[in-house]
C-alpha positions as a Markdown table, in Angstrom:
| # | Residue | x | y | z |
|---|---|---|---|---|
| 1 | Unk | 61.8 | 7.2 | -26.0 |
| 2 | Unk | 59.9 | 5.3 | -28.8 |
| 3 | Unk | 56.1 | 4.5 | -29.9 |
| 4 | Unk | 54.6 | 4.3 | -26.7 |
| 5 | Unk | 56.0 | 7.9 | -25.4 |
| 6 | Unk | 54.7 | 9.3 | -27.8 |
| 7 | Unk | 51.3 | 8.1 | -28.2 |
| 8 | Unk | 51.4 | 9.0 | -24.1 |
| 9 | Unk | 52.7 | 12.5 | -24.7 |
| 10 | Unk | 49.7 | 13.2 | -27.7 |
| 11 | Unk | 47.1 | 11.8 | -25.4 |
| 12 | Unk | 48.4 | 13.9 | -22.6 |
| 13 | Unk | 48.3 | 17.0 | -24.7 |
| 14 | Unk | 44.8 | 16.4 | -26.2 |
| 15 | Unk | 43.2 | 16.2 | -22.9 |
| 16 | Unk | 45.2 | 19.3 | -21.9 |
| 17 | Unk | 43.7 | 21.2 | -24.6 |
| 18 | Unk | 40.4 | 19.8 | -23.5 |
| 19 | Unk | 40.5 | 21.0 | -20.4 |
| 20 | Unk | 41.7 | 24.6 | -20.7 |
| 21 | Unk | 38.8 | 24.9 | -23.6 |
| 22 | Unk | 36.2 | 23.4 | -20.5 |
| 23 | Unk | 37.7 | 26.1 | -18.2 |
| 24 | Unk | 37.7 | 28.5 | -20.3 |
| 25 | Unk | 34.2 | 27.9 | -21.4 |
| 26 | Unk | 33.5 | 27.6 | -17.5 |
| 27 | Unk | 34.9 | 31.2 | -17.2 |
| 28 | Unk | 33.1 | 32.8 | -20.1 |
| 29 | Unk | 29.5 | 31.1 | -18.2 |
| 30 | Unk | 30.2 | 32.6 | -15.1 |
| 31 | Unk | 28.6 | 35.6 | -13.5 |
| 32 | Unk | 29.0 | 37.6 | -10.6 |
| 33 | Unk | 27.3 | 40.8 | -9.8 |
| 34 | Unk | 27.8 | 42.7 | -6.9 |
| 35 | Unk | 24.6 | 44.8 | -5.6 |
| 36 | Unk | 24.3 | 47.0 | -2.3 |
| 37 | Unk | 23.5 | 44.1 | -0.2 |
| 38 | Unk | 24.5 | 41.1 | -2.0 |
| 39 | Unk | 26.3 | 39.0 | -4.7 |
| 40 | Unk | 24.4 | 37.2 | -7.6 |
| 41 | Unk | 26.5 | 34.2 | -9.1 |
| 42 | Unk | 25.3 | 32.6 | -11.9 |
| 43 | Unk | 26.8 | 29.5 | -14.1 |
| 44 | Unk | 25.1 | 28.2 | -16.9 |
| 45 | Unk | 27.6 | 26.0 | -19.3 |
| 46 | Unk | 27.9 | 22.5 | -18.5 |
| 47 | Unk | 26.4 | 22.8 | -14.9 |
| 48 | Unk | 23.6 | 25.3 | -14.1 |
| 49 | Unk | 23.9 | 27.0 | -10.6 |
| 50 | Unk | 22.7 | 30.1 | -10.0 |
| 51 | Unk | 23.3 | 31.4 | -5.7 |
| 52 | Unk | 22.4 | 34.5 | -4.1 |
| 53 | Unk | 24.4 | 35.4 | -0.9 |
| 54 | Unk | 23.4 | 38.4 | 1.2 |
| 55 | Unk | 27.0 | 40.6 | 2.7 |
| 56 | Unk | 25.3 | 39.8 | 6.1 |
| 57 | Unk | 26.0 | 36.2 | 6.1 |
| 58 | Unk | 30.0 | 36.6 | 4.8 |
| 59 | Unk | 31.8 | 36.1 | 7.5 |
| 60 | Unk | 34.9 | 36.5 | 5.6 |
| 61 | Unk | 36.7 | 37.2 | 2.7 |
| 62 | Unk | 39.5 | 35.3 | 1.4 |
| 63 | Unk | 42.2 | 36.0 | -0.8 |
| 64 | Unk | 43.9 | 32.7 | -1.8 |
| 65 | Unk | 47.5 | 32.7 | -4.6 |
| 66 | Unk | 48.8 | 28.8 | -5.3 |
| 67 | Unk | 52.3 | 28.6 | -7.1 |
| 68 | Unk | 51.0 | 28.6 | -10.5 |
| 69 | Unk | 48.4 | 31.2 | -9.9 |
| 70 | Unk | 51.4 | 33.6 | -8.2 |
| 71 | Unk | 53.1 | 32.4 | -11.5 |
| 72 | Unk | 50.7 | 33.7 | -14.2 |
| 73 | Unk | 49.6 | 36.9 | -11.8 |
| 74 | Unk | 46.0 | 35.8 | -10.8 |
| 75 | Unk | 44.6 | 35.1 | -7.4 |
| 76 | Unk | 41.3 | 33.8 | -6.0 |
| 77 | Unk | 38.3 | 35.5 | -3.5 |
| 78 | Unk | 36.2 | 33.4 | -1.1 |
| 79 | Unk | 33.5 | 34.9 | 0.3 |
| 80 | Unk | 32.9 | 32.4 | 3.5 |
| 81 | Unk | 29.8 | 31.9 | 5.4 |
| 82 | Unk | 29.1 | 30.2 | 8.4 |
| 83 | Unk | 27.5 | 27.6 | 6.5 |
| 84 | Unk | 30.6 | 26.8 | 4.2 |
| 85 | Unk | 32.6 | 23.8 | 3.9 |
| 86 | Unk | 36.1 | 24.4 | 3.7 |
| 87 | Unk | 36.7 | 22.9 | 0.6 |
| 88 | Unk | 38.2 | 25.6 | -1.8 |
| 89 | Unk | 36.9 | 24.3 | -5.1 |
| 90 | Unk | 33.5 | 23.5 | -3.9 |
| 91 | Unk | 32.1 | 25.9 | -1.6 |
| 92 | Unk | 28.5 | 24.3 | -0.3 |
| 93 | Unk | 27.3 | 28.1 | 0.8 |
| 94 | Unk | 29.8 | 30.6 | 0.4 |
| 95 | Unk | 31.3 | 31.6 | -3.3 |
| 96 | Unk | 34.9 | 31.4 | -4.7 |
| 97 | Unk | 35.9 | 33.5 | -7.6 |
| 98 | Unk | 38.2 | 31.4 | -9.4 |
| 99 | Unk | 41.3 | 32.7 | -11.1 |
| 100 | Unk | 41.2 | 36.4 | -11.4 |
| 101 | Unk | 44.0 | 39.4 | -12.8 |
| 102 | Unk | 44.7 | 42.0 | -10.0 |
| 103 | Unk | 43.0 | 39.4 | -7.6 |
| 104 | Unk | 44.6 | 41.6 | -4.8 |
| 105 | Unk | 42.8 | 44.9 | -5.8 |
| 106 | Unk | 39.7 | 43.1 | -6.2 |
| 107 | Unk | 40.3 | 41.2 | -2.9 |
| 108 | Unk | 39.9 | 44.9 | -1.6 |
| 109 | Unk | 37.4 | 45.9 | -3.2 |
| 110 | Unk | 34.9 | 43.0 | -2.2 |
| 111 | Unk | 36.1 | 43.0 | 1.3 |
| 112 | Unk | 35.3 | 47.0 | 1.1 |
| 113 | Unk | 32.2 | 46.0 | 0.2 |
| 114 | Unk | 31.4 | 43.3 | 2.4 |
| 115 | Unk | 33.0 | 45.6 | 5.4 |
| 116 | Unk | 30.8 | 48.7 | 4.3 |
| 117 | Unk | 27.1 | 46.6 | 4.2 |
| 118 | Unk | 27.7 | 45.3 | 7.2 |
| 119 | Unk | 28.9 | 48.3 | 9.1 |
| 120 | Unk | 25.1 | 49.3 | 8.5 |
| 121 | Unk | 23.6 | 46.7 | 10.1 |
């Protein structure tokens, strides 16, 4: 363990403070409102994206936990359309909410939600 560890082990930690600022910065951007009939999600930090996506075209909700999110007590919602890729950081139609506390409860209320605008079709 000399020099060259530790320059290693301070670069390592520099970016790892740079990216938990990014995501945390990501988070803070990040909007999701839930209306009647839809879900408005807007992100505006380092990329701007703003979606709309109708209950009508969710085909189904998601509720996704990896090991470190299990870990720290947060979970993930995907709201899948036919349209979407399968690719859970990048959704091409439907929207992922990334990261949230009491995931589960939440998990039931969008899928409540979803369940009870469509029901009126």
């Amino acid at each position: 363990m000399g020099y060259p560890f530790l320059i290693w082990f301070l670069i390592n930690i520099f970016f790892s403070f740079i990216y938990v600022a990014y995501k945390i910065k990501t988070y803070e951007a990040s909007q999701y409102i839930f209306t009647n009939d839809r879900v408005d999600y807007s992100e505006s930090f380092l990329n701007q994206e703003e979606k709309e996506l109708t209950y009508s075209r969710v085909i189904e909700v998601i509720h996704k936990r990896n090991v470190l999110q299990r870990l720290f007590g947060i979970g993930s919602i995907i709201l899948q359309t036919q349209a979407t890729s399968y690719d859970t950081k990048h959704n091409t139609s439907g929207i992922r909410i990334p990261d949230l506390l009491e995931s589960k409860k939440k998990y039931n209320e969008v899928k409540a939600i979803v369940r009870k605008a469509n029901d009126g079709k």
